[in-house]
C-alpha positions as CSV (number, residue, x, y, z in Angstrom):
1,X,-54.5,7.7,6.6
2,X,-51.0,8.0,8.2
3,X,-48.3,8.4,5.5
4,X,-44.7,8.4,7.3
5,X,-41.3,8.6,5.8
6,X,-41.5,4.8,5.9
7,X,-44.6,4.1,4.7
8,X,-47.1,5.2,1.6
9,X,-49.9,3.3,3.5
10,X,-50.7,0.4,5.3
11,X,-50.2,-2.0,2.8
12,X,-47.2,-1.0,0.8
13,X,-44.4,0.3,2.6
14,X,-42.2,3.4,0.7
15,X,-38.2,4.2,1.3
16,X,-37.1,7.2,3.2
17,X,-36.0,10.3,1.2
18,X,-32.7,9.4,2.3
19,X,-32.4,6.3,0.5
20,X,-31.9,6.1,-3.3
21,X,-30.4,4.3,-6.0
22,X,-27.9,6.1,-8.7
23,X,-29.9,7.6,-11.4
24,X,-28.1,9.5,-14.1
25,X,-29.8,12.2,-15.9
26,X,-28.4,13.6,-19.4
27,X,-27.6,17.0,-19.8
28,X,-30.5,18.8,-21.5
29,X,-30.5,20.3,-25.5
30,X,-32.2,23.2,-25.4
31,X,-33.4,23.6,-29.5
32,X,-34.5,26.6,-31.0
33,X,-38.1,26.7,-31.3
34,X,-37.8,26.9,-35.7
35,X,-40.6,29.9,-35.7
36,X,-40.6,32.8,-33.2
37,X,-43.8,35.4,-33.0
38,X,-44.5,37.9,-30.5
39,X,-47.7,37.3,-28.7
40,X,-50.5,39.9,-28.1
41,X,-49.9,39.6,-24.4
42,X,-46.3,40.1,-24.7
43,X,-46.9,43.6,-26.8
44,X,-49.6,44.5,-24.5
45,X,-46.8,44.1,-21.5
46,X,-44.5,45.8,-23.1
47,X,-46.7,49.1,-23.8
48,X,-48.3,48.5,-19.8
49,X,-44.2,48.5,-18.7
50,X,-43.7,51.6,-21.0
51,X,-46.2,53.5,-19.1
52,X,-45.7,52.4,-15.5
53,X,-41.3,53.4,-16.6
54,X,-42.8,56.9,-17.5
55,X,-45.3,57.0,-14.6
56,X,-42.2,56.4,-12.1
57,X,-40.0,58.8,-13.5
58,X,-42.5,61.6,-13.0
59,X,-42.5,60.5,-9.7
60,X,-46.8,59.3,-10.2
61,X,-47.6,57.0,-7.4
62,X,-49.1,53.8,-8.8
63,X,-51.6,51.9,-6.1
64,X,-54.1,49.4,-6.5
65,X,-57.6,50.4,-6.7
66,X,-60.8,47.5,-6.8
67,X,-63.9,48.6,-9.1
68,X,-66.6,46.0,-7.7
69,X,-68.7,47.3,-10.9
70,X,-66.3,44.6,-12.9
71,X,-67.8,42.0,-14.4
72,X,-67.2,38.7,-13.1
73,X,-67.3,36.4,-16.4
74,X,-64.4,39.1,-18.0
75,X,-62.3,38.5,-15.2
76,X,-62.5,34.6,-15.0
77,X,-61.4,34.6,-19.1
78,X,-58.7,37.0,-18.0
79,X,-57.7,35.0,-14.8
80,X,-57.3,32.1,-17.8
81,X,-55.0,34.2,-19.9
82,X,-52.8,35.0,-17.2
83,X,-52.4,31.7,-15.3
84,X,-48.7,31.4,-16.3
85,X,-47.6,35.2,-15.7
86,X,-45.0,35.8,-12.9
87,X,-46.0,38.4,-10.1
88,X,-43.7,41.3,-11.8
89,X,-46.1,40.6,-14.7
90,X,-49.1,40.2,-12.6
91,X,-47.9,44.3,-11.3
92,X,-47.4,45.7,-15.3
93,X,-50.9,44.4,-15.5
94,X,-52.9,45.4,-12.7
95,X,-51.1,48.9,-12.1
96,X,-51.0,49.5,-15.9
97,X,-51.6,53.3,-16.4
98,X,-52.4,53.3,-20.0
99,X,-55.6,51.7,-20.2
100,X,-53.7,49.1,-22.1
101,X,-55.4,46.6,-20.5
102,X,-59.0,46.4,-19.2
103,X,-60.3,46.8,-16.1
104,X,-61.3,43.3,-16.3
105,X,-57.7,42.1,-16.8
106,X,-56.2,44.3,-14.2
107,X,-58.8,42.7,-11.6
108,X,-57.8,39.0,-12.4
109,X,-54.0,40.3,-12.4
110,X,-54.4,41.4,-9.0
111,X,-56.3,38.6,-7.9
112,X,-54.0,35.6,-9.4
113,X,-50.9,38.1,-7.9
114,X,-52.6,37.3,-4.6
115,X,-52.9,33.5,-5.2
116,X,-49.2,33.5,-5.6
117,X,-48.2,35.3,-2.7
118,X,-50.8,33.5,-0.8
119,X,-48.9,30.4,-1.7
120,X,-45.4,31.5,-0.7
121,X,-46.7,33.0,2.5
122,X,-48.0,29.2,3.0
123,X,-44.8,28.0,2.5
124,X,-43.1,30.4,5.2
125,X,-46.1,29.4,7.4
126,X,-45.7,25.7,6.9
127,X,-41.9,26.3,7.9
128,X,-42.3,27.7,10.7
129,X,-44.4,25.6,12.0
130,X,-42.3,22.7,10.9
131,X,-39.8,24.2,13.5
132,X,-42.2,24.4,16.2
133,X,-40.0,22.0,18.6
134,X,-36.9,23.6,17.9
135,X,-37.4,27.4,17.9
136,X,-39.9,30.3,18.8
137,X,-42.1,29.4,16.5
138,X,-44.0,33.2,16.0
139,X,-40.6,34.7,16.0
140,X,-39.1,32.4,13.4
141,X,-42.0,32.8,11.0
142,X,-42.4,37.0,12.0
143,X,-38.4,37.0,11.0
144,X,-39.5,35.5,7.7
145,X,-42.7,37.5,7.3
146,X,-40.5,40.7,7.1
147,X,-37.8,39.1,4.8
148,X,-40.6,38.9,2.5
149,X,-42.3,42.0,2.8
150,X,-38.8,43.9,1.9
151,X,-38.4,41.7,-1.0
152,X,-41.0,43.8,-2.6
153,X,-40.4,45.8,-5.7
154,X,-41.8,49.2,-5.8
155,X,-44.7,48.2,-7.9
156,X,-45.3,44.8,-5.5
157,X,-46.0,47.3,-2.3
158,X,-48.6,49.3,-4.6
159,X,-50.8,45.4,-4.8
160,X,-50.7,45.5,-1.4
161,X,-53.3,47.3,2.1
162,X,-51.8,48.4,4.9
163,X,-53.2,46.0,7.0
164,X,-51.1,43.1,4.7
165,X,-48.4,42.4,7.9
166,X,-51.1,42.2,10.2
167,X,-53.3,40.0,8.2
168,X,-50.5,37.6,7.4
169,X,-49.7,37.2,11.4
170,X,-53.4,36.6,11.9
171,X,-53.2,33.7,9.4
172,X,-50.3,32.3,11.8
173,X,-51.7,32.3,14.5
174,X,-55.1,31.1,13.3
175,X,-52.7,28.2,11.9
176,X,-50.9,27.4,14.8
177,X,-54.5,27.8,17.4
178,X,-55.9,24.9,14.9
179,X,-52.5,23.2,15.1
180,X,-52.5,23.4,18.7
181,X,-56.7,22.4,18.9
182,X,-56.0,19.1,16.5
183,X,-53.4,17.7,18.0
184,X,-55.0,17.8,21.5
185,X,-58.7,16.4,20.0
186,X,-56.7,13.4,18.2
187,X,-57.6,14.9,14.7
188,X,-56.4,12.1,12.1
189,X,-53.4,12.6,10.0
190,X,-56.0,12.4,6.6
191,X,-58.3,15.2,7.9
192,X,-55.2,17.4,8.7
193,X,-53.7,16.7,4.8
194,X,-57.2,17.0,3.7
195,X,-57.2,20.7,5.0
196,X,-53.5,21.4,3.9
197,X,-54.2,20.3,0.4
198,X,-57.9,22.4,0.5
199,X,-55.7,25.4,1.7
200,X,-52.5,25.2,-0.5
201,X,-54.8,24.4,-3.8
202,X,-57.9,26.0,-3.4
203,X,-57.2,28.9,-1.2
204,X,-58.8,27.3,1.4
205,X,-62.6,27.0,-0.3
206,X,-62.6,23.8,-1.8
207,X,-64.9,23.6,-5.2
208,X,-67.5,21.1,-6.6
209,X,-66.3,18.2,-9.2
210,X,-66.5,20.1,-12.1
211,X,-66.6,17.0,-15.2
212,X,-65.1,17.1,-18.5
213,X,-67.1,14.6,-19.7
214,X,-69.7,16.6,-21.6
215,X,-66.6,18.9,-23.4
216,X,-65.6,22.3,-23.5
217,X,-68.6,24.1,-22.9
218,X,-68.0,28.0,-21.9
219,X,-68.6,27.3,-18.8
220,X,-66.3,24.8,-18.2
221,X,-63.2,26.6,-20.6
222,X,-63.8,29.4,-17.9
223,X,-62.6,27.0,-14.9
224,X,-59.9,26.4,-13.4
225,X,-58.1,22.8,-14.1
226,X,-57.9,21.9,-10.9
227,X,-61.8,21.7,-10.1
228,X,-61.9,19.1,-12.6
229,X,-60.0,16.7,-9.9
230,X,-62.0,13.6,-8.9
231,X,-62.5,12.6,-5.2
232,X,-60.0,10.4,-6.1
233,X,-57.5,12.7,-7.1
234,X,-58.1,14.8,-4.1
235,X,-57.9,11.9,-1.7
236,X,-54.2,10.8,-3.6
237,X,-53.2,14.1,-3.5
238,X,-53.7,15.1,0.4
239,X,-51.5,11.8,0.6
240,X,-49.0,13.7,-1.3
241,X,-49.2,17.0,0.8
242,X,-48.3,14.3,3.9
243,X,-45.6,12.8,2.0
244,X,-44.1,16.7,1.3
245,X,-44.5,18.2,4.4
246,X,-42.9,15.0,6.3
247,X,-40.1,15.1,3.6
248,X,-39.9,18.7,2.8
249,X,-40.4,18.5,-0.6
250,X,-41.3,22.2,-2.1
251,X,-45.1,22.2,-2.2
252,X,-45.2,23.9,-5.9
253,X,-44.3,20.4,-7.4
254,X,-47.8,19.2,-6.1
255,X,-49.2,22.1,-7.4
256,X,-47.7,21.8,-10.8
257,X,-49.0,17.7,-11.0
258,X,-52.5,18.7,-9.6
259,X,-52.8,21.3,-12.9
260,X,-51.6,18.7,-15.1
261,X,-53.7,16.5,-13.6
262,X,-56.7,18.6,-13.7
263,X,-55.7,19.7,-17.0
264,X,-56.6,16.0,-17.9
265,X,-59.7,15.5,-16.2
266,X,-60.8,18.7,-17.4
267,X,-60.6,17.5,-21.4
268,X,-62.8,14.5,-20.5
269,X,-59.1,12.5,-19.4
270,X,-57.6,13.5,-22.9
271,X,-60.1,12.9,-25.1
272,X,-60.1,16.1,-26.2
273,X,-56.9,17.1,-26.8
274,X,-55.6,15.8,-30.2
275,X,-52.1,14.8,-30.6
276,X,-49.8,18.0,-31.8
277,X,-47.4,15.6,-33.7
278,X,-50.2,14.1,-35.7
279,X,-50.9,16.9,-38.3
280,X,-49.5,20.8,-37.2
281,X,-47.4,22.4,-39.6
282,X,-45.8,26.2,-39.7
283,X,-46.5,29.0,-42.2
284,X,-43.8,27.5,-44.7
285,X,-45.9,24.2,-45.1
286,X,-43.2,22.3,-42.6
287,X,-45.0,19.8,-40.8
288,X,-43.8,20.2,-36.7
289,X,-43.4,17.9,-34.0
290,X,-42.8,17.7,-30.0
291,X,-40.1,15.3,-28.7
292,X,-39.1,15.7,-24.5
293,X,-36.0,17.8,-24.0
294,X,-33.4,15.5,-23.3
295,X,-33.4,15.3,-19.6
296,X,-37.1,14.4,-19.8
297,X,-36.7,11.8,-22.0
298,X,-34.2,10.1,-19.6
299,X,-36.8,10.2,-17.1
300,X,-39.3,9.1,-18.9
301,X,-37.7,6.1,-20.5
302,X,-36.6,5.5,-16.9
303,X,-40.8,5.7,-15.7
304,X,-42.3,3.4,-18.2
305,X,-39.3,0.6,-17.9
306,X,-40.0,1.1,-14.0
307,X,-42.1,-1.8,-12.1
308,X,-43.2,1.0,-10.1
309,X,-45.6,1.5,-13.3
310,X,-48.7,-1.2,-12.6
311,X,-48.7,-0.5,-8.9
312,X,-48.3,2.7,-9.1
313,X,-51.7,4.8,-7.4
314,X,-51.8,7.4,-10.1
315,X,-54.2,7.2,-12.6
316,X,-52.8,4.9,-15.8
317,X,-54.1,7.3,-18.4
318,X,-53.2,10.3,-16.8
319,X,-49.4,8.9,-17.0
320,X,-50.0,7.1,-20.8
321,X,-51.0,10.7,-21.5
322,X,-47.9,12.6,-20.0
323,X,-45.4,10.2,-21.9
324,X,-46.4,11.0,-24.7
325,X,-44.5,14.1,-26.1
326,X,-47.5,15.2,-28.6
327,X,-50.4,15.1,-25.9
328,X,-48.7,15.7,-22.3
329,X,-45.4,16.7,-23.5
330,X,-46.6,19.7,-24.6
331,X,-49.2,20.7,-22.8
332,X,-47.5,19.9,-19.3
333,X,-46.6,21.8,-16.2
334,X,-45.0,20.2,-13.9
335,X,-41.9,18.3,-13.4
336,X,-41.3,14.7,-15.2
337,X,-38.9,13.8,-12.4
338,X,-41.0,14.9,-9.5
339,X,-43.7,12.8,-11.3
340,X,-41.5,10.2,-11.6
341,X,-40.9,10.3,-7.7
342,X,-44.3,10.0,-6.5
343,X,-45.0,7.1,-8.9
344,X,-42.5,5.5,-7.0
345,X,-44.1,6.7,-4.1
346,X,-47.4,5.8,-4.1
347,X,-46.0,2.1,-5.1
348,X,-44.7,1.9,-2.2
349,X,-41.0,1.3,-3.9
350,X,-37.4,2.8,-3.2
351,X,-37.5,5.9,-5.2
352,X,-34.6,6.5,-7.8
353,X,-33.4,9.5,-6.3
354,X,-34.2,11.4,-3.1
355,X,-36.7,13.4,-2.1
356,X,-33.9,16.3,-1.2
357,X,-34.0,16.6,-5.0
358,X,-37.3,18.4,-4.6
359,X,-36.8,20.3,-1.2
360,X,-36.8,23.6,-3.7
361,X,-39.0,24.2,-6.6
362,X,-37.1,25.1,-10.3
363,X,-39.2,26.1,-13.0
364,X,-38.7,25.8,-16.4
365,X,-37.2,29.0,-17.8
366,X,-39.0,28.8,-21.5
367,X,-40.5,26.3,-23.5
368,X,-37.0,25.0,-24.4
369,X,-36.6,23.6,-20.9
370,X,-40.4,22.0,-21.6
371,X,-40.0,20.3,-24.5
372,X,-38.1,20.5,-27.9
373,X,-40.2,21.6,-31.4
374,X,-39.0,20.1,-34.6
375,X,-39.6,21.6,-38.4
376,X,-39.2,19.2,-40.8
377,X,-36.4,20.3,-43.2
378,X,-38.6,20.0,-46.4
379,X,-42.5,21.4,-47.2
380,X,-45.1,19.4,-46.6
381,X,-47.8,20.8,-48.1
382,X,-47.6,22.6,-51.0
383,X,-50.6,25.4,-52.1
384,X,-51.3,25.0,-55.6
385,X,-53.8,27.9,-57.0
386,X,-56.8,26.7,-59.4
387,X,-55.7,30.2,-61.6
388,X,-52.7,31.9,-61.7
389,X,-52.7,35.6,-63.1
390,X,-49.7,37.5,-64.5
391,X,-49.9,41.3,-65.8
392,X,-53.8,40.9,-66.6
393,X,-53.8,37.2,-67.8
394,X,-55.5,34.6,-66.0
395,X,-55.0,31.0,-66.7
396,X,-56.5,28.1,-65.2
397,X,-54.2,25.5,-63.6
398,X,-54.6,22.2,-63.9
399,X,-55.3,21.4,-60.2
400,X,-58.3,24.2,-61.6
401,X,-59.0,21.9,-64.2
402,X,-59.5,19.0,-62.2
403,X,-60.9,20.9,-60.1
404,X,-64.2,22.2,-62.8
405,X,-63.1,25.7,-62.3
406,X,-63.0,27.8,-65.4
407,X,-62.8,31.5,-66.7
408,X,-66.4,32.5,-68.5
409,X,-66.0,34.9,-71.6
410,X,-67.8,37.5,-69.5
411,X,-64.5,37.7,-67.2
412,X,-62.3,38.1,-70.1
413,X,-58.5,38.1,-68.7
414,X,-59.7,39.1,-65.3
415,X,-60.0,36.9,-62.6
416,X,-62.9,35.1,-61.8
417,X,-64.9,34.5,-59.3
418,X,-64.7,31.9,-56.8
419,X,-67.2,29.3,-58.5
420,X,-69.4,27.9,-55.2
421,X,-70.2,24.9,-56.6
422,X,-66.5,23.7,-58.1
423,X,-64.8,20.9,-56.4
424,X,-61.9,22.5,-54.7
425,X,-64.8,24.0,-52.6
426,X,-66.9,20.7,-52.1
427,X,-63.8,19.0,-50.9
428,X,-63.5,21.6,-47.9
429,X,-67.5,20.9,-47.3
430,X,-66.5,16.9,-47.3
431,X,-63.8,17.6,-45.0
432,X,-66.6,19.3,-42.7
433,X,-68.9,15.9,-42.4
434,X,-70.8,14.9,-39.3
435,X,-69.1,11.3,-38.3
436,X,-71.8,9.8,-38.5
437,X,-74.7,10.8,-40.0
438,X,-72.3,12.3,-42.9
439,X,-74.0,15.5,-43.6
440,X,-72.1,18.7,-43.9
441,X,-72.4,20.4,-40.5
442,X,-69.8,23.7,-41.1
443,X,-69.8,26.0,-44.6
444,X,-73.2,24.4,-45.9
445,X,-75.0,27.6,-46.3
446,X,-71.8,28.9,-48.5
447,X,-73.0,26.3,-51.2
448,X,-76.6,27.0,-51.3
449,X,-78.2,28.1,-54.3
């Protein structure tokens, strides 16, 4: 399938990246998130960083060394855990001195650090060859190559072998050989995207259609979101990858729609993610609630009033999903203006703004630049106790009352014990109810006589 600057396919025709209508974007609010904890991860960094600061100034070398005794199941949770670190993090992990982390963790660390730096070594591949009618190819991307390799930090050039340089020009020239080999046996434009997308998402070994279908099994919370993508998804995406490399749109905004994407596909398309704004509430009883950051919201008023919408390939309830600020508002990834783009795109319609908006990747700094978490200014819920006990004197309340829980003589002033069968503690059983057979599926032994 042949996907030009001028056209999205053969039957619907798509505006070059130069051409674009005015499209005004607010400024974005970035809200303070109303409740801020430090994760375990975070704390865990921090002691890792501690060590690998004292390791350094006592001049200890810090290097990478594998432990193929690891177990494989540890490192694919781990691999989970750290899908959103940056490659300094990726370092305090693996190289961690302390034994803050497990050997586990520092494997999937090291291997995710590679993913990333497989991916921008992709990128200075893909330009290089994009030059190839212009320049010396080689020396163009060998120029780049070492640009990259002394952008390392101390710590980066302890993830890497000695043999990293020349591995990385083998890759080239492997590259430009099959370059060379397609273009002379009239490989089609599809198989070529095919292979770019296998390469750029997949490290090159592309996985079986993992299905959401039957929920969140262990198994399938191990996986990565993007082997949940259909054939579908695949296929639209290697149309994508065309559309990039012919407009030089920064590959990590596929990337970043494929994970949401996947992300989708892999909770049986949505179904089992609930909707945050429909019932989460913070430690002071304040019920919370998502809204998009003000940019986003632009953009996504802009997407749904857009006739690009019905004829737009992407799936419907993948983008029904994402405009909604408590399902994919949250949970998203990528960029709502790149997403925008390709609907536009791949309905074969003059996009909104050009595709030189996206010729360089910006990531959102924090979840502020994601989306904006509201507390609502008053309690929500309010815990009221069944007994209340001051200096040595219990009384029952009389939520306890209506609930049937009372103190027996034997207790005297102290206080008593949680009655099993009272109805404060039935109406936590009712709550726990299969749908539809209606028997208590969670807590039932805690009532049994």
């Amino acid at each position: 399938m042949d996907i030009s600057t001028t056209r999205w396919n053969s039957s619907s025709s798509i505006t070059p990246k130069t051409a674009h209508k005015a499209y005004s974007v607010a400024s974005q609010n970035n809200t303070s998130t109303p409740n801020v904890s430090i994760s375990p991860l975070a704390l865990k960094l921090k002691t890792a960083q501690e060590a690998i600061d004292k390791a350094q100034l006592n001049n200890q070398a810090l290097s990478w060394h594998s432990d193929k005794q690891t177990n494989q199941k540890h490192v694919a949770a781990a691999k989970w855990e750290f899908e959103h670190l940056s490659k300094a993090q990726l370092e305090t992990v693996a190289l961690d001195p302390s034994k803050t982390f497990s050997q586990a963790e520092k494997v999937a660390a090291y291997e995710r650090w590679h993913v990333l730096d497989q991916a921008q070594l992709s990128d200075i591949q893909r330009q290089s060859l994009n030059k190839r009618a212009t320049s010396d190819t080689k020396t163009m991307f060998e120029a780049s190559l070492n640009a990259h390799i002394d952008s390392f930090s101390p710590l980066a050039k302890g993830m890497i072998s000695n043999n990293y340089e020349m591995q990385a020009k083998s890759q080239f020239d492997t590259a430009l050989k099959e370059l060379h080999n397609s273009s002379k046996n009239g490989q089609s434009q599809y198989e070529h995207y095919y292979a770019v997308m296998v390469n750029d998402l997949f490290e090159g070994k592309e996985p079986a259609i993992s299905s959401g279908v039957n929920g969140m099994s262990h198994a399938n919370a191990l996986k990565n979101p993007i082997e949940f993508l259909t054939q579908e998804d695949r296929d639209l995406l290697t149309q994508m990858y065309q559309y990039a490399d012919q407009n030089e749109v920064d590959f990590k905004y596929i990337q970043r729609l494929a994970s949401d994407l996947g992300n989708y596909r892999k909770h049986d398309d949505g179904k089992l993610l609930g909707n945050f704004n429909e019932g989460h509430f913070d430690a002071q009883g304040r019920q919370l609630s998502v809204e998009f950051t003000d940019r986003d919201k632009t953009t996504v008023d802009s997407l749904l009033a857009t006739q690009s919408l019905a004829s737009s390939a992407l799936d419907k309830g993948f983008l029904s999903f994402m405009t909604n600020p408590g399902r994919g508002g949250i949970s998203h990834m990528g960029s709502y203006q790149f997403l925008h783009h390709m609907v536009e795109v791949t309905a074969g319609e003059q996009t909104s703004v050009s595709a030189d908006t996206f010729n360089k990747y910006v990531s959102a700094s924090a979840n502020d630049d994601r989306y904006v978490l509201n507390a609502s200014k008053t309690s929500t819920i309010e815990f009221e106790p069944d007994v209340v006990c001051k200096n040595g004197h219990c009384e029952v309340t009389e939520k306890g009352q209506s609930n049937g829980v009372t103190i027996t003589p034997e207790a005297g002033n102290s206080a008593p014990a949680m009655d099993l069968k009272s109805a404060a503690l039935e109406s936590i059983i009712q709550l726990r109810k299969h749908e539809k057979t209606q028997e208590n599926i969670w807590y039932q032994w805690l009532a049994n006589d």
